[in-house]
C-alpha positions as CSV (number, residue, x, y, z in Angstrom):
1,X,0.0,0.0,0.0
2,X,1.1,3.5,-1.0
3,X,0.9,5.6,2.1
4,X,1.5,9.5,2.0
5,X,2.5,11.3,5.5
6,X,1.6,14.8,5.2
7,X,4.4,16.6,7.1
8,X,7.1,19.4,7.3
9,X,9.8,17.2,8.9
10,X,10.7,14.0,8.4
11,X,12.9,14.1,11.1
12,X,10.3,14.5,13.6
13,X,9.9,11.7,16.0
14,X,5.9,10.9,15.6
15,X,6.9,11.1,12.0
16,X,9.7,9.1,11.7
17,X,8.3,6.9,13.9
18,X,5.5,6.5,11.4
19,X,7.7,6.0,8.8
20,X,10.2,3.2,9.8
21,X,6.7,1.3,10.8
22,X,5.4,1.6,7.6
23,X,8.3,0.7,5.5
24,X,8.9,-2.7,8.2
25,X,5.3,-4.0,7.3
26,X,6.0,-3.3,3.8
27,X,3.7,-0.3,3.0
28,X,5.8,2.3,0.4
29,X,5.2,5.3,2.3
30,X,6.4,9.2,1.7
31,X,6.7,12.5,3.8
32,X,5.2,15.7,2.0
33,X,5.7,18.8,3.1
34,X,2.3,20.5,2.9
35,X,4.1,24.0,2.3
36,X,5.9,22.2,-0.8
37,X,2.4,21.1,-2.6
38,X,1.3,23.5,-5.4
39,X,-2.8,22.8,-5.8
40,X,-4.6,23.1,-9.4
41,X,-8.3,23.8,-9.2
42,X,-10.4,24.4,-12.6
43,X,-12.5,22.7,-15.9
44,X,-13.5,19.9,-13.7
45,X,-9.9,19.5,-12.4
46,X,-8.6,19.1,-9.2
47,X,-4.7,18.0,-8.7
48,X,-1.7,18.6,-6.0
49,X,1.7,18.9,-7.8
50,X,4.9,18.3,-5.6
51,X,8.2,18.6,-6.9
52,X,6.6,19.4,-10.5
53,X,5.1,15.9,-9.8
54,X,1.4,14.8,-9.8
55,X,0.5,13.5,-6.8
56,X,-2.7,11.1,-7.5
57,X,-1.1,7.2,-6.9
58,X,-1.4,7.1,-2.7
59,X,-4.0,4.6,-1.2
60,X,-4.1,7.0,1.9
61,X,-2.4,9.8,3.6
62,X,-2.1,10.5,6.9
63,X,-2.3,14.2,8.4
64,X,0.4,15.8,10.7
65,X,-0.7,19.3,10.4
66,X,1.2,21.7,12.3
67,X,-0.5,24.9,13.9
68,X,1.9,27.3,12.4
69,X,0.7,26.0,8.9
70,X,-3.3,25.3,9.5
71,X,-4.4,27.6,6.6
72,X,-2.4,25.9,3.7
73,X,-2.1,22.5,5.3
74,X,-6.3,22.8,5.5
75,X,-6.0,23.2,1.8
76,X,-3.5,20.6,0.9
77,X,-5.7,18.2,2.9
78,X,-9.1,19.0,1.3
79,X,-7.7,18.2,-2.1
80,X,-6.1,15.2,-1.1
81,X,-10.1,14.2,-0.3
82,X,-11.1,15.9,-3.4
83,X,-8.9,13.8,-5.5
84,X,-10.7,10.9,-3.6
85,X,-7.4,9.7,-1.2
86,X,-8.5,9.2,2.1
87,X,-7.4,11.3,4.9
88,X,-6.9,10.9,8.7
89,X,-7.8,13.4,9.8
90,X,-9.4,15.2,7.4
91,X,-9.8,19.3,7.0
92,X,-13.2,20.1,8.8
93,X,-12.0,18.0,12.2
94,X,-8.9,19.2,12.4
95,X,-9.9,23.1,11.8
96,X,-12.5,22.2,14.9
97,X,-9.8,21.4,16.7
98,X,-8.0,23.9,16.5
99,X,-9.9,27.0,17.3
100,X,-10.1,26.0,21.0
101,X,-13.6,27.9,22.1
102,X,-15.1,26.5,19.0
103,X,-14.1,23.1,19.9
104,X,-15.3,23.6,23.5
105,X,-18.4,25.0,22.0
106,X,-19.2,21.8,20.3
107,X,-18.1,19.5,23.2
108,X,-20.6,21.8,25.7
109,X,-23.5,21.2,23.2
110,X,-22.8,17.7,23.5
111,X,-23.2,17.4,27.2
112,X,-19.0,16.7,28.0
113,X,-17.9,18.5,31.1
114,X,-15.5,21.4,30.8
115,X,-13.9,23.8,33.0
116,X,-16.5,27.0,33.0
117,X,-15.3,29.4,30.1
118,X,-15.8,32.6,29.1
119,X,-15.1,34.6,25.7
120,X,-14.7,38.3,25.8
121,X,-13.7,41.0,24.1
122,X,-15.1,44.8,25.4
123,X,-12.8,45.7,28.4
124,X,-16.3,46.7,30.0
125,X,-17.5,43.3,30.3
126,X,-14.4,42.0,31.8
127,X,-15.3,42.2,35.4
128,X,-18.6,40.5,34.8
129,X,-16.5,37.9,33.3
130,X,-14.2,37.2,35.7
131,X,-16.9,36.9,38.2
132,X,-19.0,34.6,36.0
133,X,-16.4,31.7,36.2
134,X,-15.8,32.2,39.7
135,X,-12.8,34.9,39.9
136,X,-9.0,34.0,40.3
137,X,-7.2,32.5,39.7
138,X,-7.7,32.2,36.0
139,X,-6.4,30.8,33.3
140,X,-5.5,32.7,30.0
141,X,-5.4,30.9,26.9
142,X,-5.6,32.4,23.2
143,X,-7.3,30.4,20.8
144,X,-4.9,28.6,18.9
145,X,-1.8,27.7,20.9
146,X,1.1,24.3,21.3
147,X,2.9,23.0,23.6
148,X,1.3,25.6,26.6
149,X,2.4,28.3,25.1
150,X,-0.2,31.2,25.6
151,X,-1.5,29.5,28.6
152,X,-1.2,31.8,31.6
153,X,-2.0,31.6,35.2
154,X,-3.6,34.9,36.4
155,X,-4.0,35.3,40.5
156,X,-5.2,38.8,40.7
157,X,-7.6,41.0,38.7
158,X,-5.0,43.8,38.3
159,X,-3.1,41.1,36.3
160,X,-5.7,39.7,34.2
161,X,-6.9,43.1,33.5
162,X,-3.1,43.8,32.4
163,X,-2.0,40.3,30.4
164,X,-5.6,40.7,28.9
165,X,-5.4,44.1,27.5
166,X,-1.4,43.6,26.3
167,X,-3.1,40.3,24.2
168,X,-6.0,42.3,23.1
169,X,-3.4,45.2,21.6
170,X,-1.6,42.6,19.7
171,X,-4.6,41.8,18.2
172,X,-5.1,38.4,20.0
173,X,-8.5,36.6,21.0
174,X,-8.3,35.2,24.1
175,X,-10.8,33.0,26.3
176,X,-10.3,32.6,29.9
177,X,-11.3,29.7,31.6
178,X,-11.7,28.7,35.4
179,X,-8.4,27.2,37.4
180,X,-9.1,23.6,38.3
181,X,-7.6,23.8,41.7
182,X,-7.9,20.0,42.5
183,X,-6.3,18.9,39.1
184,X,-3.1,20.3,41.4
185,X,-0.9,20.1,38.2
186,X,-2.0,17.4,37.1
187,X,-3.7,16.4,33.5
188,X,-4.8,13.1,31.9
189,X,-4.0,12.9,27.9
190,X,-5.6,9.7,26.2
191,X,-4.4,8.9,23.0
192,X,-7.8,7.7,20.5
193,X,-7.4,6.0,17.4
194,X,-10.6,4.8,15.6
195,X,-13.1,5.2,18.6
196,X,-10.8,3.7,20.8
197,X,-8.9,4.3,23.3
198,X,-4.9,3.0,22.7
199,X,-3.0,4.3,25.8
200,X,-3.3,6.6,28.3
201,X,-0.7,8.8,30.9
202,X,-0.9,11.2,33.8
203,X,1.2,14.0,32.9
204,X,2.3,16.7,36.2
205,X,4.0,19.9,36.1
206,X,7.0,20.7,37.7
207,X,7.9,22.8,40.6
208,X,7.0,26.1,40.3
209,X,4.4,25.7,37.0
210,X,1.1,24.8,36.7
211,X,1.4,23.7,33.2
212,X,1.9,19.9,32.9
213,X,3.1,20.1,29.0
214,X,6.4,18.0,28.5
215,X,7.9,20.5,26.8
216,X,7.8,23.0,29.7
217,X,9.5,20.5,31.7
218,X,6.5,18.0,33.1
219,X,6.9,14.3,33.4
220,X,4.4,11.6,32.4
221,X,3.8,8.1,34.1
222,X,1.5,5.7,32.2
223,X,-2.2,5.0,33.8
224,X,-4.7,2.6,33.0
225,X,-8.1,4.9,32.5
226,X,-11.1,4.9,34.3
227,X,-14.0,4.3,32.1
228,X,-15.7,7.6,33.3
229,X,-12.5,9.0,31.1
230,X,-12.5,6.6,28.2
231,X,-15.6,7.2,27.7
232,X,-15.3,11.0,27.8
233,X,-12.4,10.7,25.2
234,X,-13.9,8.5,22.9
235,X,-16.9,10.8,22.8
236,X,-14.6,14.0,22.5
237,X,-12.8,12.1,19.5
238,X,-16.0,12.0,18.1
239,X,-18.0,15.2,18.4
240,X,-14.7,16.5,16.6
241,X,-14.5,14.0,13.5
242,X,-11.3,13.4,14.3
243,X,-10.2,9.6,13.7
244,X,-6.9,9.9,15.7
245,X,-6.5,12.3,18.7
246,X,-4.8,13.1,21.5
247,X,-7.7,14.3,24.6
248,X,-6.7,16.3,27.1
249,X,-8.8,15.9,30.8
250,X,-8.7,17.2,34.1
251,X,-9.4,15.1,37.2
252,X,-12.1,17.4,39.3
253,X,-14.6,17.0,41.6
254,X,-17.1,16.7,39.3
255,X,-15.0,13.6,37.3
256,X,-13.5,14.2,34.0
257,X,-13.2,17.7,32.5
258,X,-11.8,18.4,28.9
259,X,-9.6,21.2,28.5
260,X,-8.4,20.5,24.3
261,X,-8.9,17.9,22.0
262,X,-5.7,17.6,19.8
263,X,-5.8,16.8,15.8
264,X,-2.0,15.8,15.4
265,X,-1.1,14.6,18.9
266,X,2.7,13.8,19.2
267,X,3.6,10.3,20.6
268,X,7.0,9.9,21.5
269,X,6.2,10.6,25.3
270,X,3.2,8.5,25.1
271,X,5.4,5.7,23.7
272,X,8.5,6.1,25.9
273,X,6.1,6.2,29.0
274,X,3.2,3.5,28.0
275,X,5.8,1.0,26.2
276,X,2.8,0.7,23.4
277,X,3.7,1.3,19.4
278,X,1.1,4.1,19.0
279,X,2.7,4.0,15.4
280,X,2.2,0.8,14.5
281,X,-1.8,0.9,15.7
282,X,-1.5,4.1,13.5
283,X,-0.4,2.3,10.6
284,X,-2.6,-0.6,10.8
285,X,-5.9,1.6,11.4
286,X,-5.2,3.8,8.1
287,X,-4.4,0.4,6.2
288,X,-7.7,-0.8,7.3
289,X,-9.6,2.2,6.6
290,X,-7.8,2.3,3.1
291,X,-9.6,-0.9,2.4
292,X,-13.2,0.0,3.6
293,X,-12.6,3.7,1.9
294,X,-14.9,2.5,-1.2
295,X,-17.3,1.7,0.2
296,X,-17.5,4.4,3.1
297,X,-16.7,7.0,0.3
298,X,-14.9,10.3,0.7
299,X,-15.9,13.5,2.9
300,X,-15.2,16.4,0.9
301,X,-15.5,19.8,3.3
């Protein structure tokens, strides 16, 4: 089978991970950059050149679409569907995804707990805001953001009235959202691949930070999930579209809460921690659904 990963790096561990499985169970597989892909669209015509090459022969690709390229790696991934190559995940889940207060929206009219959260943006209504979720301590978050970055922890009004006016004059929309105080640190991220749940850790922050991400220094343990919280992923995974993610929880009084719901979740902690081969489920689930594609048939956005 002739699988395309649609990525800037080839280098990156989740890819290259995804790669080397691939190419062991003897798929033919190749990276793309998304930026690299020029897209024809006319007469009846719909094709993705790369390298002055058409790109038509894959079986499936699968999507590793980085925030800092969402508006052109949407694009490249729509016409893969239009050309009628299945994608995972395709361009409507993982633009959900990504604008965090519309994905919260959709999870809230579903019925899946979240930390309370308000959207704002008139300086008059902040107070009124603030009180609505319950005061500070906050948390800050603009609406598209990795790896915790533009996440902050605001303990007084006089600085979420400062951080929030800085982000609004640099033209940033920002939702702010209750602080969880008996997460203390701590999140849950399970990993979902085709309505199922594949592994799960308990990721805590370091000393001194309330955010738990790896990449500001957290560590991760592996956990065996309560169903209360498989099922709350699963559902997630699903109000999104999104065939493989990466959900994020909170453990509160109230049971699980979901704080994100990730469309190109890394998985080299996940592996390193877990001891699972999140890439080879990955591979076997798109060689599956390569094989029931014609009869599901495409979903063009």
């Amino acid at each position: 089978m002739r699988i395309a990963i649609l990525s800037r790096n080839k280098s990156l561990y989740s890819t290259n991970r995804l790669v080397r499985t691939a190419k062991k169970a003897g798929h033919r597989v190749n990276v793309i950059d998304p930026l690299k892909c020029n897209l024809l669209l006319g007469r009846d015509r719909h094709k993705v050149f790369y390298n002055s090459s058409t790109v038509d022969k894959f079986n499936i690709a699968i999507t590793r679409i980085g925030a800092s390229i969402t508006d052109y790696g949407l694009a490249v991934v729509n016409q893969f569907d239009m050309m009628s190559i299945p994608v995972i995940n395709d361009a409507a889940s993982i633009a959900r995804s990504r604008d965090k207060f519309r994905c919260l929206q959709l999870l809230n009219k579903h019925n899946i707990k979240l930390p309370r959260t308000i959207m704002v943006r008139s300086p008059e209504n902040l107070a009124t805001a603030i009180e609505t979720i319950g005061g500070p301590p906050v948390i800050i978050k603009l609406l598209q953001g990795t790896h915790g970055i533009g996440v902050i922890l605001a303990e007084s009004i006089e600085t979420i009235e400062s951080t929030i006016d800085t982000l609004w004059k640099l033209g940033q929309s920002i939702m702010i959202q209750e602080f969880v105080k008996e997460s203390r640190g701590e999140d849950i991220r399970a990993f979902v691949i085709g309505g199922e749940i594949v592994a799960a850790m308990r990721r805590k922050a370091k000393i001194g930070e309330f955010r738990t991400n790896i990449h500001r220094g957290g560590h991760a343990s592996a956990i065996r999930l309560p169903e209360e919280f498989k099922k709350t992923a699963i559902k997630s995974a699903q109000v999104m579209g999104l065939k493989i993610a990466g959900v994020d929880m909170l453990n509160s009084q109230n049971g699980p809460m979901v704080m994100e719901v990730n469309s190109t979740p890394g998985f080299e902690v996940l592996e390193k921690s877990t001891g699972i081969n999140i890439a080879k489920k990955i591979i076997e689930f798109a060689v599956n659904y390569a094989k029931n594609y014609s009869v599901e048939g495409p979903g063009i956005t």
